[in-house]
VEXDOLO-886762 format. One line per field, with one value per residue (C-alpha): residue number from 1; x, y, z; residue in three letters. Coordinates in Angstrom, 2 decimals, always signed. Example, Ala and Ser with C-alpha at 12.3 -4.5 7.8 and 13.67 -1.06 7.14 Angstrom:
2
n c(1, 2) .
c1 c(+12.30, +13.67) .
c2 c(-4.50, -1.06) .
c3 c(+7.80, +7.14) .
res c(Ala, Ser) .
END
This chain:
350
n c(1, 2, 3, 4, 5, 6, 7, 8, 9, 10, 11, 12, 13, 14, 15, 16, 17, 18, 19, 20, 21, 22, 23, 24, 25, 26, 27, 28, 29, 30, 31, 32, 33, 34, 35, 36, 37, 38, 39, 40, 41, 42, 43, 44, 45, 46, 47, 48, 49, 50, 51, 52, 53, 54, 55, 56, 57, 58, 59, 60, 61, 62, 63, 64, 65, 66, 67, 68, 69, 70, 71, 72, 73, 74, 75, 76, 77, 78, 79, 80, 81, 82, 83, 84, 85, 86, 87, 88, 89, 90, 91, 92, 93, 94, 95, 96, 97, 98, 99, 100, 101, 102, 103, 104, 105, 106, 107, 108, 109, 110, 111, 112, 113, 114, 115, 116, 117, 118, 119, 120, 121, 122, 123, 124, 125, 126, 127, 128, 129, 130, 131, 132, 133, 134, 135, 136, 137, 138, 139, 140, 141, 142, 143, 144, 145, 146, 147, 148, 149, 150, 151, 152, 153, 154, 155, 156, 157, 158, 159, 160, 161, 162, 163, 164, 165, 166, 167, 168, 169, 170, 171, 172, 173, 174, 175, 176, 177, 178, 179, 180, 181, 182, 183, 184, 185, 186, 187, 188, 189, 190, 191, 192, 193, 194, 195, 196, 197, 198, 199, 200, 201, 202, 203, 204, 205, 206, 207, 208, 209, 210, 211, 212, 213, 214, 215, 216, 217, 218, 219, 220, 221, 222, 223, 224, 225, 226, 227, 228, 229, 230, 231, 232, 233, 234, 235, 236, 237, 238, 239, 240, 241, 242, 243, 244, 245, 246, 247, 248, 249, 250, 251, 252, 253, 254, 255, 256, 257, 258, 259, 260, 261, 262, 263, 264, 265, 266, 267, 268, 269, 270, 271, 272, 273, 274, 275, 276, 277, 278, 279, 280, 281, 282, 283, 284, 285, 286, 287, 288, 289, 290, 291, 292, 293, 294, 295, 296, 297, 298, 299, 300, 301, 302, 303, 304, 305, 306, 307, 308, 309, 310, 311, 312, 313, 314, 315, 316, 317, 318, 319, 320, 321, 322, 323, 324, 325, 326, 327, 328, 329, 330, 331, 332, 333, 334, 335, 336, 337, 338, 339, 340, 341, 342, 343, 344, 345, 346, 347, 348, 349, 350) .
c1 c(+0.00, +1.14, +2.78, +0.64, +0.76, -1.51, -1.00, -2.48, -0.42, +2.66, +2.21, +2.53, +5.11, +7.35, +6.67, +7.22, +10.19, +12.15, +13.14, +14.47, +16.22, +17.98, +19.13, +20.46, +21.81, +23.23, +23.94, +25.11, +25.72, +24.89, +22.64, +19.55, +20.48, +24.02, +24.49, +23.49, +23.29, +23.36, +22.60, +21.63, +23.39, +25.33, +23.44, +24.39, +27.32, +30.95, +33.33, +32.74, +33.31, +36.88, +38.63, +36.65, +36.72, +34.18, +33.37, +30.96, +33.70, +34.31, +37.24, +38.75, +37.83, +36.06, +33.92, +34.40, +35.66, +32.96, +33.83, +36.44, +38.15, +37.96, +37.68, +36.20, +34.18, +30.68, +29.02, +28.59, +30.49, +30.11, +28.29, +26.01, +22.46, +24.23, +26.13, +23.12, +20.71, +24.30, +24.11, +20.44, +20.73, +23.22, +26.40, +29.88, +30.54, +31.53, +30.09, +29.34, +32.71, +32.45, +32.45, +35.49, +37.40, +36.18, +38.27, +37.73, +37.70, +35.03, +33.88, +31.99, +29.78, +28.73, +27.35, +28.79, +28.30, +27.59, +26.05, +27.39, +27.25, +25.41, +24.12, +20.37, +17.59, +18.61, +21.86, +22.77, +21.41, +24.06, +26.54, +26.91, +29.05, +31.66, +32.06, +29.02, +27.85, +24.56, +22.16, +22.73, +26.39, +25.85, +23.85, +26.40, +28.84, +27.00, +26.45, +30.43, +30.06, +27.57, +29.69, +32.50, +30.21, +29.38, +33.19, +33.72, +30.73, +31.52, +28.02, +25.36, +22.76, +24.43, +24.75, +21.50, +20.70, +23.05, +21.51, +18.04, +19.03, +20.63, +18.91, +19.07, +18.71, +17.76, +18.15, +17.98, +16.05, +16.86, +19.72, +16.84, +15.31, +18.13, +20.63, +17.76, +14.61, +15.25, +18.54, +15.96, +19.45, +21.16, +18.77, +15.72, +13.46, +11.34, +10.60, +10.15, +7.66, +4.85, +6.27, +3.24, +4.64, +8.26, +7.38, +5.51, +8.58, +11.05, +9.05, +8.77, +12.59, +12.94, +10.87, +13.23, +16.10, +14.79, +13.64, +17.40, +18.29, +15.69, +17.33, +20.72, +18.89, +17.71, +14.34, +14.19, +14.13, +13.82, +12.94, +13.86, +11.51, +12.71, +13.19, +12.35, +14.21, +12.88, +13.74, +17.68, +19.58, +20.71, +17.43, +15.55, +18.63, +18.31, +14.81, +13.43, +10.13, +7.77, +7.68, +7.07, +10.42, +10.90, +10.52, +7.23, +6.76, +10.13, +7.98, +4.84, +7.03, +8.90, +5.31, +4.27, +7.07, +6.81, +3.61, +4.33, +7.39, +4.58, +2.27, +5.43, +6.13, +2.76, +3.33, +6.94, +4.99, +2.21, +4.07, +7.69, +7.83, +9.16, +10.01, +9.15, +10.11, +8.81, +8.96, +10.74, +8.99, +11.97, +9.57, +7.56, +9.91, +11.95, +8.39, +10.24, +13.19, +14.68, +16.30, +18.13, +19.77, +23.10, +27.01, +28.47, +26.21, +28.25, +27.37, +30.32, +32.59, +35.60, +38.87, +40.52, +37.90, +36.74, +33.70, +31.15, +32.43, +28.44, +27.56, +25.56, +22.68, +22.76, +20.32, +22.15, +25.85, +25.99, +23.80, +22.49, +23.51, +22.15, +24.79, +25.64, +22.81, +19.72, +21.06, +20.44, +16.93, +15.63, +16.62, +12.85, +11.71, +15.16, +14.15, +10.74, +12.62, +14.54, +11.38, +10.06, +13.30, +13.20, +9.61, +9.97, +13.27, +11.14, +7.72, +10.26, +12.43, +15.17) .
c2 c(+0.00, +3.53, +5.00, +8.83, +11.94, +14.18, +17.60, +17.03, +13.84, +15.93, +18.64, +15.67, +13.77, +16.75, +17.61, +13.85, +13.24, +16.32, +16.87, +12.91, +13.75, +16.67, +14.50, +11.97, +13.98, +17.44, +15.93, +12.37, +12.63, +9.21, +8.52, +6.45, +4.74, +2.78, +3.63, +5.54, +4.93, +8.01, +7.41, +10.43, +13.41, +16.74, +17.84, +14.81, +13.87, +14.59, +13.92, +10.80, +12.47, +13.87, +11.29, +10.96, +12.53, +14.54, +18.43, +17.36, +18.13, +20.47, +19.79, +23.25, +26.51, +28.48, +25.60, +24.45, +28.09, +27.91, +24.14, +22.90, +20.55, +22.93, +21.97, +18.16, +17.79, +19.39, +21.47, +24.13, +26.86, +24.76, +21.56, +20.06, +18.10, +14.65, +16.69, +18.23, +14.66, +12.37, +15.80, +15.62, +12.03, +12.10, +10.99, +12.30, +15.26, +14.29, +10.93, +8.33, +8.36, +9.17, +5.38, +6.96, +7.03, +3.95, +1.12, -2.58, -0.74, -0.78, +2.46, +1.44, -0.17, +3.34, +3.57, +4.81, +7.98, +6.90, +10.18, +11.06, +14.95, +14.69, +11.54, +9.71, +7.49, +7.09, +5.93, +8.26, +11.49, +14.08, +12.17, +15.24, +16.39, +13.27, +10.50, +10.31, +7.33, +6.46, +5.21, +1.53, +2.09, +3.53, -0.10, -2.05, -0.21, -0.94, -3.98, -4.46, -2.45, -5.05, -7.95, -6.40, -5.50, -9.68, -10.51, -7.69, -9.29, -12.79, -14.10, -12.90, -12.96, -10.49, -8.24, -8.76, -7.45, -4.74, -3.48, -3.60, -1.07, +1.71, +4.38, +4.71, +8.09, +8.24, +11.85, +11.29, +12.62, +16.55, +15.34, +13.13, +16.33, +19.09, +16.89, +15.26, +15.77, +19.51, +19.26, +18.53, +19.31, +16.12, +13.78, +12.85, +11.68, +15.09, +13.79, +9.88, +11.19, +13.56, +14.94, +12.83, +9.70, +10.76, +10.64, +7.37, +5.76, +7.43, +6.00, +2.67, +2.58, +3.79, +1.18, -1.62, +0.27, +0.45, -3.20, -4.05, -2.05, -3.81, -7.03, -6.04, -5.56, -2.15, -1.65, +1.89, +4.51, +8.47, +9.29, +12.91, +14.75, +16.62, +20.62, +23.47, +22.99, +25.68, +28.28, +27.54, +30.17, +28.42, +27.57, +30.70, +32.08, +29.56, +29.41, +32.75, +32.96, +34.99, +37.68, +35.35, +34.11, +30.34, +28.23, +26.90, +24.41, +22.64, +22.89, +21.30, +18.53, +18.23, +18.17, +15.00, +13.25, +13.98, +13.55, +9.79, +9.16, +10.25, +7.61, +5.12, +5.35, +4.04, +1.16, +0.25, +0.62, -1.69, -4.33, -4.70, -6.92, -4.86, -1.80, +1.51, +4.70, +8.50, +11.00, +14.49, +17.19, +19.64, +21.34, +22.54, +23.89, +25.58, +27.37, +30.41, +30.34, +33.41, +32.30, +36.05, +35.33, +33.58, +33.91, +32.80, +33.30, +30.49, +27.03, +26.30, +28.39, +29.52, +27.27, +29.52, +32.45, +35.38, +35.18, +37.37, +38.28, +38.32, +34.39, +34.21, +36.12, +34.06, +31.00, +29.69, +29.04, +28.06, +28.05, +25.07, +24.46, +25.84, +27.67, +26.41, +28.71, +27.40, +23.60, +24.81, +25.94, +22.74, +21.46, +22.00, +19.14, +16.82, +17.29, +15.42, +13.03, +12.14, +12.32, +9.74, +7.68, +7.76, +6.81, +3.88, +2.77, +2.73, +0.75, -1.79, -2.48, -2.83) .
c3 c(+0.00, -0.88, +2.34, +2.17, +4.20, +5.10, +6.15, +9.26, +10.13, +8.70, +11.48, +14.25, +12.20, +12.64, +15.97, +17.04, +14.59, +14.48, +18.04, +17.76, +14.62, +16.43, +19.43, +16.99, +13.97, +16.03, +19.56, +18.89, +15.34, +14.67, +11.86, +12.17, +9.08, +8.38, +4.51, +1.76, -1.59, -4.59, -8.33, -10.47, -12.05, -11.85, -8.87, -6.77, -8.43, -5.58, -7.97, -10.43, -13.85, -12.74, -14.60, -17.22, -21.10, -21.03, -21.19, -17.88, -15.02, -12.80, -10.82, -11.01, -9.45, -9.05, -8.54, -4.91, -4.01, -1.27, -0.32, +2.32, +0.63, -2.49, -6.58, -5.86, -9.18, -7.39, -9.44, -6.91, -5.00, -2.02, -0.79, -3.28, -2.78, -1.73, +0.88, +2.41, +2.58, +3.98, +6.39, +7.63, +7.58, +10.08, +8.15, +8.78, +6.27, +3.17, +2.75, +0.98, -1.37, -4.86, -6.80, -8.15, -5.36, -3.63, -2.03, -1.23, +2.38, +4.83, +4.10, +1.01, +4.14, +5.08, +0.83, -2.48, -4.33, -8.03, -9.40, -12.48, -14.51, -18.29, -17.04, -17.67, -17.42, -21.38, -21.95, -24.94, -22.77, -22.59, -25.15, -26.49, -23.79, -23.78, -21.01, -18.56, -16.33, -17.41, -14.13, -16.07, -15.57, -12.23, -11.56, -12.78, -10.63, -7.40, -8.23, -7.91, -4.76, -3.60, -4.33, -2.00, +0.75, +0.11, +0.84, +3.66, +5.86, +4.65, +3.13, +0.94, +4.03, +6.12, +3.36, +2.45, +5.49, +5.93, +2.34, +3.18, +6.41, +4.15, +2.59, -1.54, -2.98, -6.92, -8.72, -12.34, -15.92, -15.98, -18.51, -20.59, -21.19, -21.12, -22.77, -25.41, -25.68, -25.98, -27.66, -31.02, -33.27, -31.93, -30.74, -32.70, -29.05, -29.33, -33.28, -31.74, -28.89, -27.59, -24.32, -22.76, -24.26, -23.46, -19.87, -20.24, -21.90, -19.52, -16.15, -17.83, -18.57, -14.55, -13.17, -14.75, -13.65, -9.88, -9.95, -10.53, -7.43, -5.39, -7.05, -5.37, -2.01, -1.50, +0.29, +1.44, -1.61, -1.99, -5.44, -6.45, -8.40, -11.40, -10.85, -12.35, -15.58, -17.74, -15.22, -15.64, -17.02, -20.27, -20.91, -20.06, -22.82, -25.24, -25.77, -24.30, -22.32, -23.91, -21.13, -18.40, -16.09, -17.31, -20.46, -19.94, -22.51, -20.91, -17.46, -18.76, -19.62, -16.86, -14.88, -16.62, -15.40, -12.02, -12.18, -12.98, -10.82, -7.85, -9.56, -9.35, -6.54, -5.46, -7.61, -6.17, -2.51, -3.68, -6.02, -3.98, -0.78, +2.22, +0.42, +1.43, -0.68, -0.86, -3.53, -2.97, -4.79, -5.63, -8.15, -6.16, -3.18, -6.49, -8.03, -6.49, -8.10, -10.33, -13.10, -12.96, -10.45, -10.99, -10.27, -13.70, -17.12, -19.23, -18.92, -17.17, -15.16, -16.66, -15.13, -12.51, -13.48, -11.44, -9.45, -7.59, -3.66, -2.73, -4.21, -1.19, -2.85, -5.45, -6.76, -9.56, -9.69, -13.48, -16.13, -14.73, -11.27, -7.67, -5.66, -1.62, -0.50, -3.09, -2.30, +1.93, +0.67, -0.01, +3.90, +4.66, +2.46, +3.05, +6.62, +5.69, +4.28, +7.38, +9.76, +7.39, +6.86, +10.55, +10.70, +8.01, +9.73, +13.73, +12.00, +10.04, +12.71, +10.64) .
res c(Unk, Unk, Unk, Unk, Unk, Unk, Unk, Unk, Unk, Unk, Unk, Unk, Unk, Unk, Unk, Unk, Unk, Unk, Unk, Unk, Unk, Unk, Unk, Unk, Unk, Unk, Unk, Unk, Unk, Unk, Unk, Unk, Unk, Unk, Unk, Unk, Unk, Unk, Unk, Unk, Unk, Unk, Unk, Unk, Unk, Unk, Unk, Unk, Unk, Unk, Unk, Unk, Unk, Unk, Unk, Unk, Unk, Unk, Unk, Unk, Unk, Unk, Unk, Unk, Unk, Unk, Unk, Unk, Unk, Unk, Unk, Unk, Unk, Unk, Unk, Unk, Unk, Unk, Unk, Unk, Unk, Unk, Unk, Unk, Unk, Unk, Unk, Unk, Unk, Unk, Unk, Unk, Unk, Unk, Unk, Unk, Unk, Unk, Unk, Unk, Unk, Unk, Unk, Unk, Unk, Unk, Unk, Unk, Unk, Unk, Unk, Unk, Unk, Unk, Unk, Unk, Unk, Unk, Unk, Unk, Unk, Unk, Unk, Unk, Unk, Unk, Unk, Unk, Unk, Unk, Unk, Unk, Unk, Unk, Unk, Unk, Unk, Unk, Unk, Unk, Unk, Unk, Unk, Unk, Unk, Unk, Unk, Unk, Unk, Unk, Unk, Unk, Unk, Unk, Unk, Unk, Unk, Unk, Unk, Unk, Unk, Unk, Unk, Unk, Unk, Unk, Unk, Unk, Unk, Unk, Unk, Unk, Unk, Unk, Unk, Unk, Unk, Unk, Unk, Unk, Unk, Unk, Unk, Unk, Unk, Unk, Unk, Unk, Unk, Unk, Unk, Unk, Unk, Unk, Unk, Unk, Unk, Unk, Unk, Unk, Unk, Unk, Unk, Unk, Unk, Unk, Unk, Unk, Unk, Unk, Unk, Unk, Unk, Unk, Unk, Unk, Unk, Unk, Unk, Unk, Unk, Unk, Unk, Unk, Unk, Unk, Unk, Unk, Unk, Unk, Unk, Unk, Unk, Unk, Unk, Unk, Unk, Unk, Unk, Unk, Unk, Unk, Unk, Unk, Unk, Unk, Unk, Unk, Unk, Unk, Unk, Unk, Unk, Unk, Unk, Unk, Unk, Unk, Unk, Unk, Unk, Unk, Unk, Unk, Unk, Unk, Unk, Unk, Unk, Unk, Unk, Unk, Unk, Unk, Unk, Unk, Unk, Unk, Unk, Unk, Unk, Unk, Unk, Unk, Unk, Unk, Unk, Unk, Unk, Unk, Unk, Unk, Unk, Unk, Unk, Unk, Unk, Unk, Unk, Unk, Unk, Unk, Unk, Unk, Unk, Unk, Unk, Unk, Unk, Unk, Unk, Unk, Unk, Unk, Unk, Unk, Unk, Unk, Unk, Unk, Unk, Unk, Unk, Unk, Unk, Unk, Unk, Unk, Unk, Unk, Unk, Unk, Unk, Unk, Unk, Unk, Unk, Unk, Unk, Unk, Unk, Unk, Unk, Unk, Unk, Unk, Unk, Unk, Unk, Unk) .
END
């Protein structure tokens, strides 16, 4: 059965939940959850496309200007999305690793960061911009991850069971429609489909792709909705608005997806044994945004470039990505996530 909220029983939830998750999270700083798992894009992605050939990497500053470890391969001034959930969900800073970076050490135990910039549902989504991990190739990578976690804990039961405990966040599909479907001079899906039957094949195509990562054990799943795409810079500059602030033909689009990954995740609740997962609607906390207001115009930062002294005031970053502050924005609705993580994790037991 779906797992639904009202507002009502979100009200309670939080007052319940919240004061808990501030015991554990600020005071112990132990998280409620042993791992966490991240598959999507650019806006999750800590560092996975550094080594790869592609025009999709950011491992120079002024990106990271903001960040303590500096230039990482975060497409932000600062901390990205995948810092600020492994934050709220009580994990040390900076983790999980990057796949990239990962070890046959223990600390792929505490998850794996598999996100990957230009990359999609589709694999030939953002091709156009070199290398990219597709979410297939972000699969098959955890399923390697899984088969060490297998050796590290000795038998496929216990990790079985250490899987099912950990937390798997899924970003993906801006790139299927800012790297395709609107890209109409290099790839022929906005000829192929309606946008209503783009979204249909897209969710279809995401539901196989999640049934393999309930295959390698996960049972606990926050699916991210898709933001505001037509309010990005590039796009607002690329395809103008008509007097209004976004692109909204690239929004009505965008819509029907989410509108079916809410719809899937019903089905995943009703179809999969012992799985629980939630959707995060980032388009709606992002209806606010102003596409005006960004740090660096070009689509990437120039390497070693100049940058704005006040990027505090700032939503976007790049022509694409959100800036430290605009990722901190969204803590309202990451910290309904971890009330219900936390509620899901107390009714399993697990």
């Amino acid at each position: 059965m779906a797992f639904e909220l009202t507002k009502t029983f979100w009200g309670f939830l939080t007052l319940l939940l919240v004061s808990n998750l501030q015991y554990y999270y600020l005071v112990e700083g132990v998280s409620q959850v042993p791992c966490l798992f991240i598959f999507g894009d650019s806006l999750l992605d800590t560092g996975n496309n550094n080594l790869l050939l592609t025009l999709s990497k950011v491992n120079y500053l002024p990106y990271g200007i903001d960040f303590p470890r500096g230039p990482t391969g975060r497409f932000s001034n600062g901390p990205n999305y995948a810092d600020v959930v492994a934050e709220l969900l009580g994990f040390e800073k900076y983790l999980p690793v990057p796949f990239a970076s990962a070890t046959s050490g223990t600390d792929i135990l505490k998850g794996v960061n598999y996100a990957s910039g230009s990359s999609g549902i589709r694999d030939e989504s953002g091709y156009t911009e070199g290398a990219r991990i597709s979410l297939n190739l972000e699969l098959l990578n955890h399923k390697i991850i899984v088969a060490r976690i297998v050796q590290i804990l000795g038998n496929k039961e216990l990790a079985a069971q250490h899987l099912s405990k950990c937390v798997y966040l899924v970003g993906i599909g801006s790139n299927d429609y800012a790297n395709n479907y609107f890209l109409r001079q290099f790839y022929p899906t906005s000829r192929l489909f309606t946008p209503e039957r783009y979204s249909i094949v897209l969710i279809q195509q995401l539901r196989l792709q999640l049934q393999t990562l309930y295959n390698l054990g996960a049972r606990k799943l926050a699916l991210s909705g898709l933001s505001l795409i037509g309010c990005t810079p590039y796009e607002v500059a690329t395809y103008g608005t008509n007097g209004g602030p976004c692109v909204d033909n690239i929004n009505i689009a965008v819509q029907l997806f989410n509108t079916r990954l809410r719809s899937l995740v019903d089905d995943l609740n009703a179809n999969f044994s012992n799985f629980k997962s939630i959707y995060i609607n980032n388009y709606e906390i992002q209806s606010s945004t102003n596409a005006s207001s960004v740090v660096i115009r070009q689509v990437r930062c120039i390497p070693f470039g100049n940058t704005s002294a006040n990027r505090n005031e700032y939503v976007f970053w790049d022509a694409f990505h959100p800036t430290e502050v605009a990722s901190v924005r969204l803590q309202v609705e990451h910290t309904k996530l971890c009330c219900l993580l936390t509620l899901i994790h107390m009714i399993s037991g697990s």
